[in-house]
Residue, then its C-alpha position, 0 to 999 in steps of 0.5 A: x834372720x834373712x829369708x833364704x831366697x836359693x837353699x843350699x844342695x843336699x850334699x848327700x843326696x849328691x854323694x848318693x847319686x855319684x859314682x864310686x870314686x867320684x866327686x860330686x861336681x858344684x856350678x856357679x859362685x853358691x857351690x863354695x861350701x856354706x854359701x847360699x843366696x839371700x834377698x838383699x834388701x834395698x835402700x833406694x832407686x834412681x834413674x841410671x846413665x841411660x832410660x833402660x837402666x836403674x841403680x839400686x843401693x842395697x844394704x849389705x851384712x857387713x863387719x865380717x869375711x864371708x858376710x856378703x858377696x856377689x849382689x846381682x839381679x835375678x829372675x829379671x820379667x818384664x810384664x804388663x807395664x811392670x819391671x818385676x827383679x829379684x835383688x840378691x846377694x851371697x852369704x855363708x854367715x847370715x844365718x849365724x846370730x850376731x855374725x855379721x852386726x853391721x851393714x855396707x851400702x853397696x850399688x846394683x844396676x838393673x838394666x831392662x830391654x827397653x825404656x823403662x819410663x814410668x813403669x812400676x818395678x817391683x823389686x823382691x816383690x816390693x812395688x817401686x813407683x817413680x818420683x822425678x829422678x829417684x823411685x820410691x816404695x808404693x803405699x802398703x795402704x794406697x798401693x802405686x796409686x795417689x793417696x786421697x787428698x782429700x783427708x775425710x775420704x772413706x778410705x783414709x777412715x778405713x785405714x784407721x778402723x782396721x788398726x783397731x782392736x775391733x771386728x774385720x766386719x766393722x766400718x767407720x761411720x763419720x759424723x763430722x769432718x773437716x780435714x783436721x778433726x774426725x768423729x766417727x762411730x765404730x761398732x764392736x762387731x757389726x754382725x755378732x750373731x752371724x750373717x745368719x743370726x744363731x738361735x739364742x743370740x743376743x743381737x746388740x752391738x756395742x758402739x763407740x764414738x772416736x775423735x782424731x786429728x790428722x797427722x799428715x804423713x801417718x793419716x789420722x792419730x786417735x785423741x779420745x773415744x766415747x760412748x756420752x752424747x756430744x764433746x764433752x770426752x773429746x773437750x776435756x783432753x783437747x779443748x781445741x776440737x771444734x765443737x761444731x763437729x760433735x754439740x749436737x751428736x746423740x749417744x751412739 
């Protein structure tokens, strides 16, 4: 269901409020019963005709009348360094199920007081980042800024630890790296009794080793895990793991 960005008024608090006789007065193109306001959601961004305009390419709910109408840019701020708009669009059936199954491209311009340059835009609060003509949706991860190029980077090894099935607190340490293949050691919970360990609490902590290769675009793919000494885990479901990385590795 789409998140409604302008609720609909209460008409009966409107009658209440109307004199005897009168009829309640609705403004502006939501006032037609059973319209509201939806987020629209956006497809892509490219540089416009001019260095203080954007043309965005919104998806529209289609396939029925009173699906989709009127996609504009609201609440339009400029602030430090940052273009921040809302992109939305009219529907008095998007809150029907099945309603409106498809969806119709349709283009919106965003125009700011001034150039807009390499500043990031952040569209229904969504960070766009320039790339050439045509902006992209920075990183969940990495945000606005460059990914690390370099694969063995810690922040490319958290990225993994925090998909796992594992503590908030637990880090992963690398044992070897050569930007292809990664072991590391994970714990369980690196802090099992507390910060301030509780009376009666057994203080071990459960360690395993995982072997990865990189995957390009989505970061490092899980291939084995262990709690042995060495390769032999990782050897058995990939013989090609460079055995240089994890001969030598005691039990973790």
């Amino acid at each position: 269901m789409r998140r409604l960005a302008t609720p609909l008024l209460c008409l009966a608090a409107l009658v209440s409020c109307a004199r005897p006789g009168e009829t309640p007065v609705r403004d502006g193109p939501t006032a037609d019963a059973g319209w509201a306001t939806y987020q629209a959601d956006v497809t892509a961004v490219r540089v416009g005709t001019d260095l203080r305009s954007l043309v965005l390419t919104v998806a529209l709910p289609g396939d029925a009348d009173g699906c989709s109408r009127n996609p504009r840019i609201t609440n339009l701020v400029e602030e430090n360094n940052r273009v921040h708009a809302d992109v939305v669009q009219e529907s008095r059936l998007s809150a029907v199920v099945g309603a409106c199954p498809t969806h119709t491209p349709a283009e919106v311009t965003l125009t700011a007081s001034g150039p807009i340059a390499g500043r990031t835009v952040v569209l229904n609060q969504e960070p766009w980042k320039v790339d050439g003509a045509a902006y992209h949706r920075c990183d969940p991860t990495f945000g606005c800024g460059p990914m690390p190029k370099d694969h063995c980077d810690q922040a490319w090894v958290g990225v993994v630890v925090r998909g796992m099935d594992v503590s908030r607190h637990s880090t992963g340490s690398v044992e070897g790296c050569d930007g292809i293949w990664l072991v590391m050691t994970v714990p369980f919970d690196p802090v099992p009794c507390g910060v301030e360990a509780r009376p009666g609490c057994d203080s071990s902590v459960n360690v395993r080793r995982y072997f990865l290769r990189w995957a390009g675009q989505g970061g490092w793919k899980r291939i084995a895990s262990s709690t042995e000494a060495g390769c032999g885990r990782v050897r058995a479901t990939e013989p090609a793991f460079p055995s240089k990385l994890c001969a030598d590795l005691p039990t973790p």
